[in-house]
VODOGU-513992 format. One record per residue (C-alpha): z, x negated, y. Coordinates in pm, whole numbers, padded with zeros to 5 digits, always signed. Layout:
ZXY/...
This chain:
+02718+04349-01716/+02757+04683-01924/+02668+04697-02272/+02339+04885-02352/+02204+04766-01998/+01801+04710-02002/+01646+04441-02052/+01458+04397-01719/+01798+04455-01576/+01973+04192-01705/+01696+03923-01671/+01687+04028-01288/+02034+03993-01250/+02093+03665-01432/+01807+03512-01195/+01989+03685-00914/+02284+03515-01033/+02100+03137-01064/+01916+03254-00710/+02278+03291-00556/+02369+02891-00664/+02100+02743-00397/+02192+03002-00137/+02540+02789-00031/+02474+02487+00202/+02720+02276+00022/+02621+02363-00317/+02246+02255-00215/+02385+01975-00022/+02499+01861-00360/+02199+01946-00588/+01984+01787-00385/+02220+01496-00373/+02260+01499-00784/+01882+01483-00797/+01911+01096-00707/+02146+00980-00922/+02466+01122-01157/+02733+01117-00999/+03166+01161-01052/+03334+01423-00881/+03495+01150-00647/+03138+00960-00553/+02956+01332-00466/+03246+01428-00281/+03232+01112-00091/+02822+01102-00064/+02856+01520+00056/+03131+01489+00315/+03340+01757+00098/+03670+01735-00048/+03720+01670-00361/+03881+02020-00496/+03607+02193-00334/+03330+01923-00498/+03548+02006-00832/+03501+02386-00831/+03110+02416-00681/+03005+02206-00967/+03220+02398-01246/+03006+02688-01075/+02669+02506-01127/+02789+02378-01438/+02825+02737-01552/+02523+02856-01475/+02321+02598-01653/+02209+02371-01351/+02398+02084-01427/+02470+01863-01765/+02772+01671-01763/+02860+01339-01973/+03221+01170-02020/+03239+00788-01918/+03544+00637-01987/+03824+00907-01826/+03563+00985-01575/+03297+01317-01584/+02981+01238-01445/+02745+01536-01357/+02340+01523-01322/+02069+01813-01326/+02020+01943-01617/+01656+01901-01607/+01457+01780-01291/+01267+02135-01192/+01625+02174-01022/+01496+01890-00807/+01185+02063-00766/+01287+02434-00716/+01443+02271-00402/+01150+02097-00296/+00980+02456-00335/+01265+02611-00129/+01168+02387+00204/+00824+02416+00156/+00795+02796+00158/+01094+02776+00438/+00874+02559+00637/+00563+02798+00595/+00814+03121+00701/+01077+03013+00954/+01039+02893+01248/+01351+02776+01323/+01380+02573+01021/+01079+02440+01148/+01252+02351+01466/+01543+02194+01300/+01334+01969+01058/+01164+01848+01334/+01484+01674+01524/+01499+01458+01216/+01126+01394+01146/+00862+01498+01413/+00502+01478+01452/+00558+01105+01636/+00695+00961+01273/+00525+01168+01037/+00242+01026+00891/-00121+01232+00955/-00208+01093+00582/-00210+01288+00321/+00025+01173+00003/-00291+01114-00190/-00426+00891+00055/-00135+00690+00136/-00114+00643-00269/-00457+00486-00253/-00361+00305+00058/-00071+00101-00145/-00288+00106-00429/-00517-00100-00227/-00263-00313-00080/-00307-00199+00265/+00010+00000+00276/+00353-00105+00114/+00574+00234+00018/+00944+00182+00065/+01219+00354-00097/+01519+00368+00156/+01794+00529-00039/+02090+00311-00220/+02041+00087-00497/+02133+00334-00726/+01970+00621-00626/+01631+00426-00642/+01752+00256-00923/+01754+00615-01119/+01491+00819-00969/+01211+00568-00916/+00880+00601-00721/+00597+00389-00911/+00502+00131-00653/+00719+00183-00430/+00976-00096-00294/+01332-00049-00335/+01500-00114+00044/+01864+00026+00101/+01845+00105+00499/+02145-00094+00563/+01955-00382+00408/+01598-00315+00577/+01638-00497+00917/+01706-00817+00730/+01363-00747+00475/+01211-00738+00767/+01201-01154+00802/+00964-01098+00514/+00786-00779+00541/+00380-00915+00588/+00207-00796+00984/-00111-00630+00933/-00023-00355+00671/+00113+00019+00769/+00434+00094+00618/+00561+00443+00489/+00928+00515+00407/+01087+00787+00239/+01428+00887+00166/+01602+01214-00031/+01367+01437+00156/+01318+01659+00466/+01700+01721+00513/+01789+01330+00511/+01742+01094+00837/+01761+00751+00696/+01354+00727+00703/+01312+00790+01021/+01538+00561+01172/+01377+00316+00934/+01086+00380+01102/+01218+00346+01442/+01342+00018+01323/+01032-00119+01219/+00802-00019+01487/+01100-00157+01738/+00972-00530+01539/+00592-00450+01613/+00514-00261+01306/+00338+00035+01214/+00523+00254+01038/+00518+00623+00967/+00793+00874+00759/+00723+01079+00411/+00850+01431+00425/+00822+01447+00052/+01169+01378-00155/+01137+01135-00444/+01072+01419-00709/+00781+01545-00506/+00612+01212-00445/+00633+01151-00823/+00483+01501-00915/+00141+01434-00622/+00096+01086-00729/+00033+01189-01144/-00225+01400-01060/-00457+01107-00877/-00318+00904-01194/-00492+01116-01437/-00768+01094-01305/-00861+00727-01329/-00992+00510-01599/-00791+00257-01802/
């Protein structure tokens, strides 16, 4: 940018700039992948489905531009979001995409359709669990869960869920959520468990949203 530019110019153009990282599908593939868990160059490239020279040079990119922090472990670099409004500027991004486009709308819908959503809002499922009528259930990996925790929700990798279901208790409603709108696992968890007789709905909502709805119904309560 020239010297002696304006102010207002240069603000505008260095949010243009940060704007522009979040307008690449594989760039938000792997924000929104980074807001689970840190991850090496190798293990995003592997979770994202891209190569690892392209991985290399999108997150030197987001590095840049302040998105991402990045810590040395052993010979290894392992890169995480530099702070977690990332995580929810890309929560923002669907919802207002959901409000405007239609054919987002479409497309979000062959994952997670009005049959699996479930008609509750996130408040009252919260109060549902807290009540033990409802058991929450985290979907994603081990370590994704393990990082970027739901309070009271149950840690169950999907590949491991048809075998919790031997112990799963009849009689309560299950909701499942995974890394968000964009990510299927939920909803073929909850294919799974109403193929066993139970009733099961999906969350929309990505981990970092769930955590932001349930503090304010938190707050609110006595100790």
């Amino acid at each position: 940018m020239k010297a002696g530019t304006p102010p207002t110019d240069r603000i505008l153009e260095l949010v243009a700039e940060m704007a522009s990282s979040f307008g690449s599908r594989t760039r938000l593939k792997m924000l929104q992948t980074l807001a689970q868990a840190p991850r090496g160059v190798e293990a995003l490239a592997e979770s994202t489905g891209e190569s690892v020279a392209n991985t290399s040079q999108h997150l030197q990119k987001l590095l840049r531009l302040g998105l991402l922090s990045v810590r040395k472990e052993g010979l290894a670099r392992i890169y995480g979001l530099k702070d977690e409004c990332v995580a929810e500027f890309i929560e923002n991004l669907f919802d207002l995409g959901e409000r405007l486009s239609v054919e987002l709308q479409a497309a979000q819908a062959e994952i997670s359709d009005d049959e699996v959503l479930s008609p509750h809002s996130t408040q009252e499922i919260f109060r549902e669990v807290k009540a033990r009528k409802a058991l929450l259930i985290d979907v994603r990996d081990d370590v994704e869960s393990g990082h970027s925790p739901v309070e009271g929700a149950l840690a169950v990798p999907f590949g491991q869920l048809e075998e919790k279901l031997k112990t799963l208790p009849r009689g309560k409603t299950y909701y499942l959520f995974c890394r968000g709108r964009a990510c299927p696992m939920a909803t073929d968890g909850v294919r799974l468990l109403r193929s066993r007789g139970l009733k099961a709905f999906r969350l929309k909502e990505s981990p970092v949203a769930l955590r932001r709805k349930k503090t304010p119904a938190n707050e609110g309560e006595s100790e």
